[in-house]
The first five atom37 places (N, CA, C, CB, O) and aatype in JSON, in Angstrom:
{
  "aatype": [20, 20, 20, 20, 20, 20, 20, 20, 20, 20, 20, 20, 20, 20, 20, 20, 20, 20, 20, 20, 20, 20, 20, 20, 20, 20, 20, 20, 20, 20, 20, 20, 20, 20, 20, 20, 20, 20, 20, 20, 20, 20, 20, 20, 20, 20, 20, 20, 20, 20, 20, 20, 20, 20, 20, 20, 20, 20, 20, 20, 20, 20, 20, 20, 20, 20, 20, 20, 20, 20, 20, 20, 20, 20, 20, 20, 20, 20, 20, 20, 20, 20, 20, 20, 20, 20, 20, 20, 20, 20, 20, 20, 20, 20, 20, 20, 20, 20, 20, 20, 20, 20, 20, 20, 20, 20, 20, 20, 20, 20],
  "atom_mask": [
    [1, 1, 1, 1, 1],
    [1, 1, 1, 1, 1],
    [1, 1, 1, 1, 1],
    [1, 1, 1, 1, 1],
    [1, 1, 1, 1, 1],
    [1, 1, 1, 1, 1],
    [1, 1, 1, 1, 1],
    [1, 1, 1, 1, 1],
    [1, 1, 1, 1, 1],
    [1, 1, 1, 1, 1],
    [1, 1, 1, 1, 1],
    [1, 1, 1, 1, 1],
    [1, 1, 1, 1, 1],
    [1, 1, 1, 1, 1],
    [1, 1, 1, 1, 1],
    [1, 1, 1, 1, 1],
    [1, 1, 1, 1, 1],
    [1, 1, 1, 1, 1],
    [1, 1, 1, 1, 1],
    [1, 1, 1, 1, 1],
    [1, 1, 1, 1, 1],
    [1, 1, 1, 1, 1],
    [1, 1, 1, 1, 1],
    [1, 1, 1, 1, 1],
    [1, 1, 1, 1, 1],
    [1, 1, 1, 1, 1],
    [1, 1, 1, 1, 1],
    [1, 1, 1, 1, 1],
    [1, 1, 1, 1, 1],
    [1, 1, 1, 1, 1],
    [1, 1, 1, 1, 1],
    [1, 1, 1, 1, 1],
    [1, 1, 1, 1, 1],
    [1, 1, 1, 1, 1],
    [1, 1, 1, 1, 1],
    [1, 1, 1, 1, 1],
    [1, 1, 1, 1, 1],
    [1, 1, 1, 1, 1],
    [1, 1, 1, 1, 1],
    [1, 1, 1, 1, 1],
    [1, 1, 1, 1, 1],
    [1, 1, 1, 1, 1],
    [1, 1, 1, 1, 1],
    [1, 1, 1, 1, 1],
    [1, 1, 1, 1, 1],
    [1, 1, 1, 1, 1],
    [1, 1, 1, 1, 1],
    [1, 1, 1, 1, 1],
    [1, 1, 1, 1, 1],
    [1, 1, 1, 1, 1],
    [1, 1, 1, 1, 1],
    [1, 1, 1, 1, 1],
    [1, 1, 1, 1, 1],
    [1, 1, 1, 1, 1],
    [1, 1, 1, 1, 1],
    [1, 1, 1, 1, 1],
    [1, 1, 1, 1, 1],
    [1, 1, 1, 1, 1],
    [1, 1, 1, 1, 1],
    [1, 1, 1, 1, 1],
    [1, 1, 1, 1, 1],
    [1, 1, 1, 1, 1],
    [1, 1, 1, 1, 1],
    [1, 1, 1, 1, 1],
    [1, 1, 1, 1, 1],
    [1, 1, 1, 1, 1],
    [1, 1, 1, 1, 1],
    [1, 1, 1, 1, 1],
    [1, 1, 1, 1, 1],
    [1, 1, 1, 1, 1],
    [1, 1, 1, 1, 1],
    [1, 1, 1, 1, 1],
    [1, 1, 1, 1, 1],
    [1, 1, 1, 1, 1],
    [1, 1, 1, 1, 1],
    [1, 1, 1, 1, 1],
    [1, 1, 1, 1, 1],
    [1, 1, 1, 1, 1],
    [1, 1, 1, 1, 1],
    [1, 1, 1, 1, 1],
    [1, 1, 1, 1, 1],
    [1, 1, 1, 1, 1],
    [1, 1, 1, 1, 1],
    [1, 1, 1, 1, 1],
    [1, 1, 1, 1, 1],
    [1, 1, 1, 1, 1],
    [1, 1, 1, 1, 1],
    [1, 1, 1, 1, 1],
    [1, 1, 1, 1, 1],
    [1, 1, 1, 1, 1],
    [1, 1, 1, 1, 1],
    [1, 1, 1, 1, 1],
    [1, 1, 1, 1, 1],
    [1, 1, 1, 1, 1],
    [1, 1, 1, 1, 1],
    [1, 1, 1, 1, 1],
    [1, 1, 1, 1, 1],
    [1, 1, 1, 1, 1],
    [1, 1, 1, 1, 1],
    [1, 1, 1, 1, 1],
    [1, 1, 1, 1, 1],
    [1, 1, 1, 1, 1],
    [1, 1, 1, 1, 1],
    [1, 1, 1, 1, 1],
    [1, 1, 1, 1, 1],
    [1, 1, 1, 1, 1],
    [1, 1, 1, 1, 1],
    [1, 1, 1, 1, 1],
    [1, 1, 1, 1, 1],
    [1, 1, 1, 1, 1]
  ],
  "atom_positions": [
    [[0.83, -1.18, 0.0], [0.0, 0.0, 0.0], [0.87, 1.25, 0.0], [-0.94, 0.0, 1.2], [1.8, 1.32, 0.81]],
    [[0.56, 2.55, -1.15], [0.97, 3.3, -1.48], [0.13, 4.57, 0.13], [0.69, 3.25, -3.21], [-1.08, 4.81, 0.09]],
    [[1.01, 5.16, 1.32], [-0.05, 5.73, 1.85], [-0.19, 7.2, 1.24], [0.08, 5.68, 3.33], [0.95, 7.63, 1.37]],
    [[-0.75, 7.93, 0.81], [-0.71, 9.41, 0.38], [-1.01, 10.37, 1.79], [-1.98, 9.69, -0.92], [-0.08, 11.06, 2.22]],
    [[-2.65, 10.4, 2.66], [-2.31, 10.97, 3.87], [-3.46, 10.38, 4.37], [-2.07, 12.52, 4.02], [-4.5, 9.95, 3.87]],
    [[-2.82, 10.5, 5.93], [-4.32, 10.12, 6.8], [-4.6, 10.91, 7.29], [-4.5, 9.2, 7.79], [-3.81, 11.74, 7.72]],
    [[-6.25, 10.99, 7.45], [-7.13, 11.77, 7.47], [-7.76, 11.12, 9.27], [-8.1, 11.65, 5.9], [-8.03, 9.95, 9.53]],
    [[-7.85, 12.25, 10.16], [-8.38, 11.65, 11.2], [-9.92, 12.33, 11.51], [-7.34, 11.78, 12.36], [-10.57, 12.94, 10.66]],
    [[-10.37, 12.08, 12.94], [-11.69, 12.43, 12.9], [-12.66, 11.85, 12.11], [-11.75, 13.53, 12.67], [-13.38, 12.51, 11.36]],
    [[-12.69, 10.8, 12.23], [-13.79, 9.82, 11.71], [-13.62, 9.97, 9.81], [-15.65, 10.45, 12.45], [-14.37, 9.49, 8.96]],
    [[-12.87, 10.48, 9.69], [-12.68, 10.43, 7.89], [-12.16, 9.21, 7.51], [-11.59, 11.56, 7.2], [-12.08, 8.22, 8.23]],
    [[-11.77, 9.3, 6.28], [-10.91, 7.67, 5.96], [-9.46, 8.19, 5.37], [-11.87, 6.45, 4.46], [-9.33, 9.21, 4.68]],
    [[-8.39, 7.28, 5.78], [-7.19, 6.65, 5.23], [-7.27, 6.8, 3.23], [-7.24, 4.78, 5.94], [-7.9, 6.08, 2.45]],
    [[-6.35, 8.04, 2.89], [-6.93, 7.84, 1.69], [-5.12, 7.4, 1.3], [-7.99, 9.36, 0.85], [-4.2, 8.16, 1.61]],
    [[-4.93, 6.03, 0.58], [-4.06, 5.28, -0.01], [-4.83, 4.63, -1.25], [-3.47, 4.3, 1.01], [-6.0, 4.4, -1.54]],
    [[-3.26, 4.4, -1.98], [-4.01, 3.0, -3.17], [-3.87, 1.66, -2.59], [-3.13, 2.78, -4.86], [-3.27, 1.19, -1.62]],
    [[-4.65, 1.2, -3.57], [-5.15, -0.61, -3.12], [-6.37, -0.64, -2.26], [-3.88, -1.56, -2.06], [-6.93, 0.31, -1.72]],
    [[-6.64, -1.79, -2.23], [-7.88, -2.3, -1.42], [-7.53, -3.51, -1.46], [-9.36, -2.07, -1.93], [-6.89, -4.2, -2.26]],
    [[-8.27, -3.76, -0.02], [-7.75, -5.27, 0.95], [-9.14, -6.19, -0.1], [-8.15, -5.17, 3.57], [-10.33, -5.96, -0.33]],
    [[-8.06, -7.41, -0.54], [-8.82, -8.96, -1.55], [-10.35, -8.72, -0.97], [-8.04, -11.12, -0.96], [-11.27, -8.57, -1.77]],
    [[-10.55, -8.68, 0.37], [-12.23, -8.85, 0.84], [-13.32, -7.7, 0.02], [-12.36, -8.46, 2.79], [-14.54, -7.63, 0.12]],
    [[-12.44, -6.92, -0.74], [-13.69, -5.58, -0.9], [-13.89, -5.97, -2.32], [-13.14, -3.6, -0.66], [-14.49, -5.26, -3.13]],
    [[-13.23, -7.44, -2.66], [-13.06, -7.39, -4.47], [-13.68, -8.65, -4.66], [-11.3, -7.35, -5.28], [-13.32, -9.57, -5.4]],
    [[-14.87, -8.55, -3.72], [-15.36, -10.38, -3.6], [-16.8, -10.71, -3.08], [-14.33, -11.29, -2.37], [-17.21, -9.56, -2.94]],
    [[-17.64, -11.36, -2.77], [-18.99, -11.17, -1.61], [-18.72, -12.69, -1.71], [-20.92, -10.33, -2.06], [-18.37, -13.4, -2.66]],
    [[-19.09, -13.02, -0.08], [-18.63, -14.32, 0.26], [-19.13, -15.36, -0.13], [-18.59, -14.5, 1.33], [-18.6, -16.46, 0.01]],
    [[-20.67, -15.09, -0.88], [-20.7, -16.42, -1.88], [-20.37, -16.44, -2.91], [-21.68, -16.95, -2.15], [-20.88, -17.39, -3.52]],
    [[-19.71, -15.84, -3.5], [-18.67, -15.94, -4.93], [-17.86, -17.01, -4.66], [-17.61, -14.56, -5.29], [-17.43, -17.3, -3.54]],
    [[-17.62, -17.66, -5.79], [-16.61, -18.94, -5.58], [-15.43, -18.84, -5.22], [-16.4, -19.65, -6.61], [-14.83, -17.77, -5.14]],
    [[-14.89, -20.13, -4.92], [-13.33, -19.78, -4.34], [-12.53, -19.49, -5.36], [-12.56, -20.94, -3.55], [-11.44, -19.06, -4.99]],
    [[-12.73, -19.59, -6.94], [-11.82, -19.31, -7.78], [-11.95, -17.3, -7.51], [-12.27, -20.16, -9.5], [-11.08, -16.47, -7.26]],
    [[-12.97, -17.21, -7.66], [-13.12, -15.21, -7.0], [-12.01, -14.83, -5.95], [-14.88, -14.79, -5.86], [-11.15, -13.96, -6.08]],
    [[-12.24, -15.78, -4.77], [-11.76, -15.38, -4.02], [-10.16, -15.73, -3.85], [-12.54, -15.62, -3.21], [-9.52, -15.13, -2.99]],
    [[-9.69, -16.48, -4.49], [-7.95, -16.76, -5.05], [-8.06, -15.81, -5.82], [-7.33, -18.24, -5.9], [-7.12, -15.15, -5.36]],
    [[-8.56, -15.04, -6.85], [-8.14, -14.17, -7.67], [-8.07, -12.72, -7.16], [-8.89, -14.3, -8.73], [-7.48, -11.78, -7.7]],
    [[-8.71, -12.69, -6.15], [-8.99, -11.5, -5.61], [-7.85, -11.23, -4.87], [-10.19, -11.46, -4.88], [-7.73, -10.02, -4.69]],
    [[-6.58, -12.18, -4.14], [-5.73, -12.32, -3.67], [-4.46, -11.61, -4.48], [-5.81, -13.53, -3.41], [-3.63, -11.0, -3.81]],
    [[-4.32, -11.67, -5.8], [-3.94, -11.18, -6.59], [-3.77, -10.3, -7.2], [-4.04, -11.43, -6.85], [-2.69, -9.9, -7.62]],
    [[-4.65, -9.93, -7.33], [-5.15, -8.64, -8.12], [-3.99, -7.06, -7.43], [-7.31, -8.43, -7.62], [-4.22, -6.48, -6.37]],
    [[-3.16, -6.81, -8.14], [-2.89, -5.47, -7.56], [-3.3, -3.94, -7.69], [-1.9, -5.41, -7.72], [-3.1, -2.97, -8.42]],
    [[-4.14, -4.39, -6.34], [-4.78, -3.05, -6.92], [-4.09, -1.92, -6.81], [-5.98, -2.72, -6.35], [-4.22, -0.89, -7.47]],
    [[-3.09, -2.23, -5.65], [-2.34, -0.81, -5.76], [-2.0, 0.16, -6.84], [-1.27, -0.97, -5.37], [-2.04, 1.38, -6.98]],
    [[-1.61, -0.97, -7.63], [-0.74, -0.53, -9.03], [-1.79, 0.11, -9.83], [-0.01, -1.9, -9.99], [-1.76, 1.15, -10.49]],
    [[-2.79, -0.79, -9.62], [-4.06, -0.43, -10.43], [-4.83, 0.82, -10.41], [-4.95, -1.27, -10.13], [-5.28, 1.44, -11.37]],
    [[-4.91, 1.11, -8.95], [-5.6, 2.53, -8.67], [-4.99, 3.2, -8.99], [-5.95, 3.01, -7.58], [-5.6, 4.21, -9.33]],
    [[-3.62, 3.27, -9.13], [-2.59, 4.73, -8.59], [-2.34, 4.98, -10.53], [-0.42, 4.17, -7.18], [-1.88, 6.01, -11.02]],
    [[-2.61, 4.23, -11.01], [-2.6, 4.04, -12.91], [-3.5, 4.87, -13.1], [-3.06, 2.49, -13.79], [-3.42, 5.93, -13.72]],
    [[-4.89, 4.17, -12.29], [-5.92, 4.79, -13.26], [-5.65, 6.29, -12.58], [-7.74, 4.07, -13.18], [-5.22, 7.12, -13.39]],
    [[-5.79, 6.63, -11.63], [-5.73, 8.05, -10.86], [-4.85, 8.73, -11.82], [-5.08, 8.05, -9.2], [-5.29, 9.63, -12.52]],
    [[-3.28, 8.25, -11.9], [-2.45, 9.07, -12.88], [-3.51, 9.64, -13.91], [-1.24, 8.13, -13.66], [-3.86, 10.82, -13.96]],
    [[-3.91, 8.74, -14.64], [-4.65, 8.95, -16.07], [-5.38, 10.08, -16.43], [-5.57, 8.0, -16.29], [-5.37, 10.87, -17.37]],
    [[-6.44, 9.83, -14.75], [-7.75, 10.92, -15.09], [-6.94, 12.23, -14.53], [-9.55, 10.55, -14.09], [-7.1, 13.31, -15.08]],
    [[-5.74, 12.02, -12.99], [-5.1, 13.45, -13.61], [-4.82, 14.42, -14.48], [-4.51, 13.52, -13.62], [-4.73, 15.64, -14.44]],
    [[-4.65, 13.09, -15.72], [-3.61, 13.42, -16.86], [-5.0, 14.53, -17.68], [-2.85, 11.59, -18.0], [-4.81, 15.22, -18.68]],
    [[-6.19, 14.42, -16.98], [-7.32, 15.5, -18.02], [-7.92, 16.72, -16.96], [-9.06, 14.39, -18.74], [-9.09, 16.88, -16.64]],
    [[-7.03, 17.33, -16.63], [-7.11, 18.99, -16.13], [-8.66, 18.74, -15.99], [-6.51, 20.52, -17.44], [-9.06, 18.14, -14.99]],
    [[-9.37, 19.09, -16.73], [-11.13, 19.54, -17.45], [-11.56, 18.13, -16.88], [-11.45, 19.78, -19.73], [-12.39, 18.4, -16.01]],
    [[-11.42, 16.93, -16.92], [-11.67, 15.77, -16.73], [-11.88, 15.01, -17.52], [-12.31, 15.66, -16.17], [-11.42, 15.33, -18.62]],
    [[-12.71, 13.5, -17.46], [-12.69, 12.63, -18.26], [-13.68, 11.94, -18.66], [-12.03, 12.04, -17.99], [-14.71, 12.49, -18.26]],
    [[-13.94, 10.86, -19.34], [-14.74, 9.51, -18.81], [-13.91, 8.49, -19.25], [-16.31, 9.25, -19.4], [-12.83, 8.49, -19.84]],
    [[-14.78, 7.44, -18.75], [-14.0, 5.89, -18.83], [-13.55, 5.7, -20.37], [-15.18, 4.44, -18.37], [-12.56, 5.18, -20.88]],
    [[-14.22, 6.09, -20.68], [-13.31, 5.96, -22.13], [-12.14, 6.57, -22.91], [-14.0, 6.14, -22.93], [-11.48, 6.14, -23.85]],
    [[-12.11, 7.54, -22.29], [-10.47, 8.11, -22.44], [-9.79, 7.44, -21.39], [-10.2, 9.85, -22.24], [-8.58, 7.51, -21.61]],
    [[-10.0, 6.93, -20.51], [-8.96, 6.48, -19.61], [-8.77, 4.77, -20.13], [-9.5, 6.74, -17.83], [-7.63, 4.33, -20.26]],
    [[-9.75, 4.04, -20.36], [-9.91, 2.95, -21.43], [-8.72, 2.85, -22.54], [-11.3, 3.24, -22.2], [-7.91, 1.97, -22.84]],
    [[-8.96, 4.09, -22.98], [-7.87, 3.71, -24.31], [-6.06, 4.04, -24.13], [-8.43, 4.85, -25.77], [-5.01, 3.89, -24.77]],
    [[-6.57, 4.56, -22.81], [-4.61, 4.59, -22.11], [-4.3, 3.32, -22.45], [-4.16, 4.77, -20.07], [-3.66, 3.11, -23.48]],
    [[-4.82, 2.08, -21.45], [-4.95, 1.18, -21.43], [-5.55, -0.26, -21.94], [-4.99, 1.5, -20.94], [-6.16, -1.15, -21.35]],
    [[-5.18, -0.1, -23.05], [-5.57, -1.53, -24.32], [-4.98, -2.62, -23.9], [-4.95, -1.41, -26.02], [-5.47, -3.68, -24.31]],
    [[-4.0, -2.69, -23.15], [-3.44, -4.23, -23.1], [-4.02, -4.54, -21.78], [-1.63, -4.5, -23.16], [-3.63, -5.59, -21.27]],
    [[-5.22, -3.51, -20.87], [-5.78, -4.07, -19.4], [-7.28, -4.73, -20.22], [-6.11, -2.48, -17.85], [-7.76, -4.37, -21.3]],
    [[-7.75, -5.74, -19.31], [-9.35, -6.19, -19.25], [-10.08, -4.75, -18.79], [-9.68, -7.61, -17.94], [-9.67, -3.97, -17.93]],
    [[-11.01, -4.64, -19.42], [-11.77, -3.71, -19.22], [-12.31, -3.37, -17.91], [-12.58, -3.89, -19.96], [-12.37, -2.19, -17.55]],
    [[-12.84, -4.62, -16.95], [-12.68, -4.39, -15.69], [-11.6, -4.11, -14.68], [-13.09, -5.11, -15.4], [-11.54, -3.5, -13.61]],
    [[-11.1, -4.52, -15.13], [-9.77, -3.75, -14.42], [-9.16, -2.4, -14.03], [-8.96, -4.0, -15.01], [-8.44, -1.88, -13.18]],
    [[-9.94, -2.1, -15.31], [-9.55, 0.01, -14.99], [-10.91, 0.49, -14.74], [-8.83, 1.26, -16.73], [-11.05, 1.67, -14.4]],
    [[-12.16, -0.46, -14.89], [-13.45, 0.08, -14.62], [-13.49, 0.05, -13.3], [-14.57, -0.58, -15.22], [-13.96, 1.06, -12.78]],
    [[-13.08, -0.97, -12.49], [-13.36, -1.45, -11.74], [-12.78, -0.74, -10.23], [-13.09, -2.61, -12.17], [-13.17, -0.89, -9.07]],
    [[-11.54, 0.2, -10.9], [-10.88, 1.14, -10.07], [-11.66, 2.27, -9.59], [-9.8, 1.62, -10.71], [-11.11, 2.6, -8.54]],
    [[-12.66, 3.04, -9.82], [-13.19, 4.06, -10.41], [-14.14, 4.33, -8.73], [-14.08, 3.63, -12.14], [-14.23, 5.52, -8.43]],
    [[-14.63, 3.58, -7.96], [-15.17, 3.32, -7.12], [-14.17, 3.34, -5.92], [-15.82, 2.3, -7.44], [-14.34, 4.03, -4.91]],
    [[-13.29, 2.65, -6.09], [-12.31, 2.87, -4.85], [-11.66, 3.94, -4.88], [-11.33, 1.93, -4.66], [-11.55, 4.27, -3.7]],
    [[-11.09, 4.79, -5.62], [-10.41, 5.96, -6.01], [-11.94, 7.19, -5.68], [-9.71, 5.74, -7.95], [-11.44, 8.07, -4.97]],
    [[-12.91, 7.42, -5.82], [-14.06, 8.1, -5.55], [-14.05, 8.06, -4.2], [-15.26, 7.61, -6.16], [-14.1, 9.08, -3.52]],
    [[-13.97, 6.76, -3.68], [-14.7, 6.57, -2.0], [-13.41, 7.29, -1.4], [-15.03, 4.57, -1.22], [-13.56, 8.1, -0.48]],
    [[-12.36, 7.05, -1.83], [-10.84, 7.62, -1.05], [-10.97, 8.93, -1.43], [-9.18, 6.96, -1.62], [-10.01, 9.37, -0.8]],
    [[-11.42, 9.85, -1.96], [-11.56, 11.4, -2.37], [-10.75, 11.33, -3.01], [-11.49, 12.56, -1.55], [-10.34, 12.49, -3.13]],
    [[-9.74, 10.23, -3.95], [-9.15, 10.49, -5.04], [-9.33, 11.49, -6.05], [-9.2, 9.62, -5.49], [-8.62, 12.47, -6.29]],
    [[-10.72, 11.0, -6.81], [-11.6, 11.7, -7.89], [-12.97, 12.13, -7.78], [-11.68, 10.94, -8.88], [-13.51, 11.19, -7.2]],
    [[-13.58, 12.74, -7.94], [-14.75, 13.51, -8.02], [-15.47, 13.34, -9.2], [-14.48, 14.8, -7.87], [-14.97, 13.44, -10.32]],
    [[-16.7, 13.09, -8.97], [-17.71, 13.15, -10.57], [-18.2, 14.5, -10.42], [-19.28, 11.92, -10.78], [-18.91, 14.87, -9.49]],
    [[-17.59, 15.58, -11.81], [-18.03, 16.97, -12.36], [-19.09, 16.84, -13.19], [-16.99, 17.7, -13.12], [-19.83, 17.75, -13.56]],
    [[-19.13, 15.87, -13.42], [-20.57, 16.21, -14.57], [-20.99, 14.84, -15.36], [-20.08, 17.53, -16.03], [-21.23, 13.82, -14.7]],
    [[-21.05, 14.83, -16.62], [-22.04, 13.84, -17.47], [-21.03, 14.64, -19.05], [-24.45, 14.25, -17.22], [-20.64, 15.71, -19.53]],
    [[-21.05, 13.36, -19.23], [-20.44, 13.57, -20.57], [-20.84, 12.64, -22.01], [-18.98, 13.35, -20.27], [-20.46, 11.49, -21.79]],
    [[-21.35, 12.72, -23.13], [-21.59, 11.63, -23.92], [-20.14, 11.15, -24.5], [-22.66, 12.02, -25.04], [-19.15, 11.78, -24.88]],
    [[-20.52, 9.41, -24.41], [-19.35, 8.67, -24.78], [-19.14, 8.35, -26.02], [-19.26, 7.62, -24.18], [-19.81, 9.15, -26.67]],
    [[-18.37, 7.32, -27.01], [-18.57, 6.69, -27.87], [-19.46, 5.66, -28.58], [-17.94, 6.52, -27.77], [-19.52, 5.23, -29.73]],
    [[-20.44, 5.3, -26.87], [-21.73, 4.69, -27.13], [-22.86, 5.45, -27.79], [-22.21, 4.28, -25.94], [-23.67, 4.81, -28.46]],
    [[-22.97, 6.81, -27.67], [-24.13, 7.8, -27.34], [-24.34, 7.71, -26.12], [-25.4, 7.63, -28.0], [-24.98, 8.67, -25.69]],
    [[-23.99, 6.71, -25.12], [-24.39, 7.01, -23.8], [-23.93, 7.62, -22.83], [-24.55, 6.26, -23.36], [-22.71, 7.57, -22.62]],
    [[-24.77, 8.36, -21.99], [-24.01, 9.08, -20.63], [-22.58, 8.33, -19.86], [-25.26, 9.1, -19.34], [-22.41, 7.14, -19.59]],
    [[-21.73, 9.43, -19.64], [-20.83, 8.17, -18.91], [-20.27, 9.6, -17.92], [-19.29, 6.98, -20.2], [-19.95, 10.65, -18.48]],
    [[-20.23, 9.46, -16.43], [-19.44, 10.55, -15.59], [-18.54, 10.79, -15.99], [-19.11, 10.42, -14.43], [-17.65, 10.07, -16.43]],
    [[-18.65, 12.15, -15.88], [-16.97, 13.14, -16.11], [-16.05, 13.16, -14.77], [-17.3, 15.12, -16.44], [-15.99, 14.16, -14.06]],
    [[-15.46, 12.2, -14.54], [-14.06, 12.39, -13.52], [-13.15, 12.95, -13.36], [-13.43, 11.77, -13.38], [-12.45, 12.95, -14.38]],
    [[-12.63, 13.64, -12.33], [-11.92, 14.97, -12.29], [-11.01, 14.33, -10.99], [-13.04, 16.58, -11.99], [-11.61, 13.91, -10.0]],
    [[-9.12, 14.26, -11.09], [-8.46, 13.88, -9.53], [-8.71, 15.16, -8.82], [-6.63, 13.48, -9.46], [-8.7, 16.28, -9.33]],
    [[-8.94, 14.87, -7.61], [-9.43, 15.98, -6.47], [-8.46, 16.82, -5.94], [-10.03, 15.35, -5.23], [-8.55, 17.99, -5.55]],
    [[-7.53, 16.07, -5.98], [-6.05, 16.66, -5.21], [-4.72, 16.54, -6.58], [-5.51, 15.28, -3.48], [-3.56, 16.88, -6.35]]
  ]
}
């Protein structure tokens, strides 16, 4: 775990990664839960975070998507939630994607 700062007074610990248990629900199979063991998220969050830094104005998943062609799509989707809950990133708005569909505009906070 990467720590950036802790936050006291009932706030949260904002670092990258998340502990295997938050990447799983306990009746998911045990192959979930060996994989979940694995998974680095550290590396993973602190990637995607770089990324949506990397857009001043902000983003959506799909510019941050095409950083990353050689990741599974869940993998950088899947960051997007833990990086939010840590006050990493902030949703600014609504943006149309390459679908036509709505997709949040993400902005790093700090």
């Amino acid at each position: 775990m990467t720590l950036d700062k802790t936050w006291f007074g009932g706030q949260v610990e904002k670092f990258f990664g998340s502990p295997p248990f938050k990447l799983v629900r306990k009746e998911d199979p045990v192959t979930s839960h060996e994989a979940a063991q694995v998974v680095d998220t550290t590396k993973l969050e602190q990637m995607v975070y770089e990324a949506i830094k990397g857009f001043p104005e902000g983003c959506i998943s799909d510019q941050v998507l095409e950083l990353f062609p050689q990741y599974p799509y869940s993998s950088i989707t899947g960051r997007y939630k833990a990086l939010l809950d840590k006050g990493f990133i902030e949703i600014v708005g609504v943006k149309v994607g390459r679908s036509g569909r709505k997709q949040r505009l993400m902005k790093a906070s700090k």
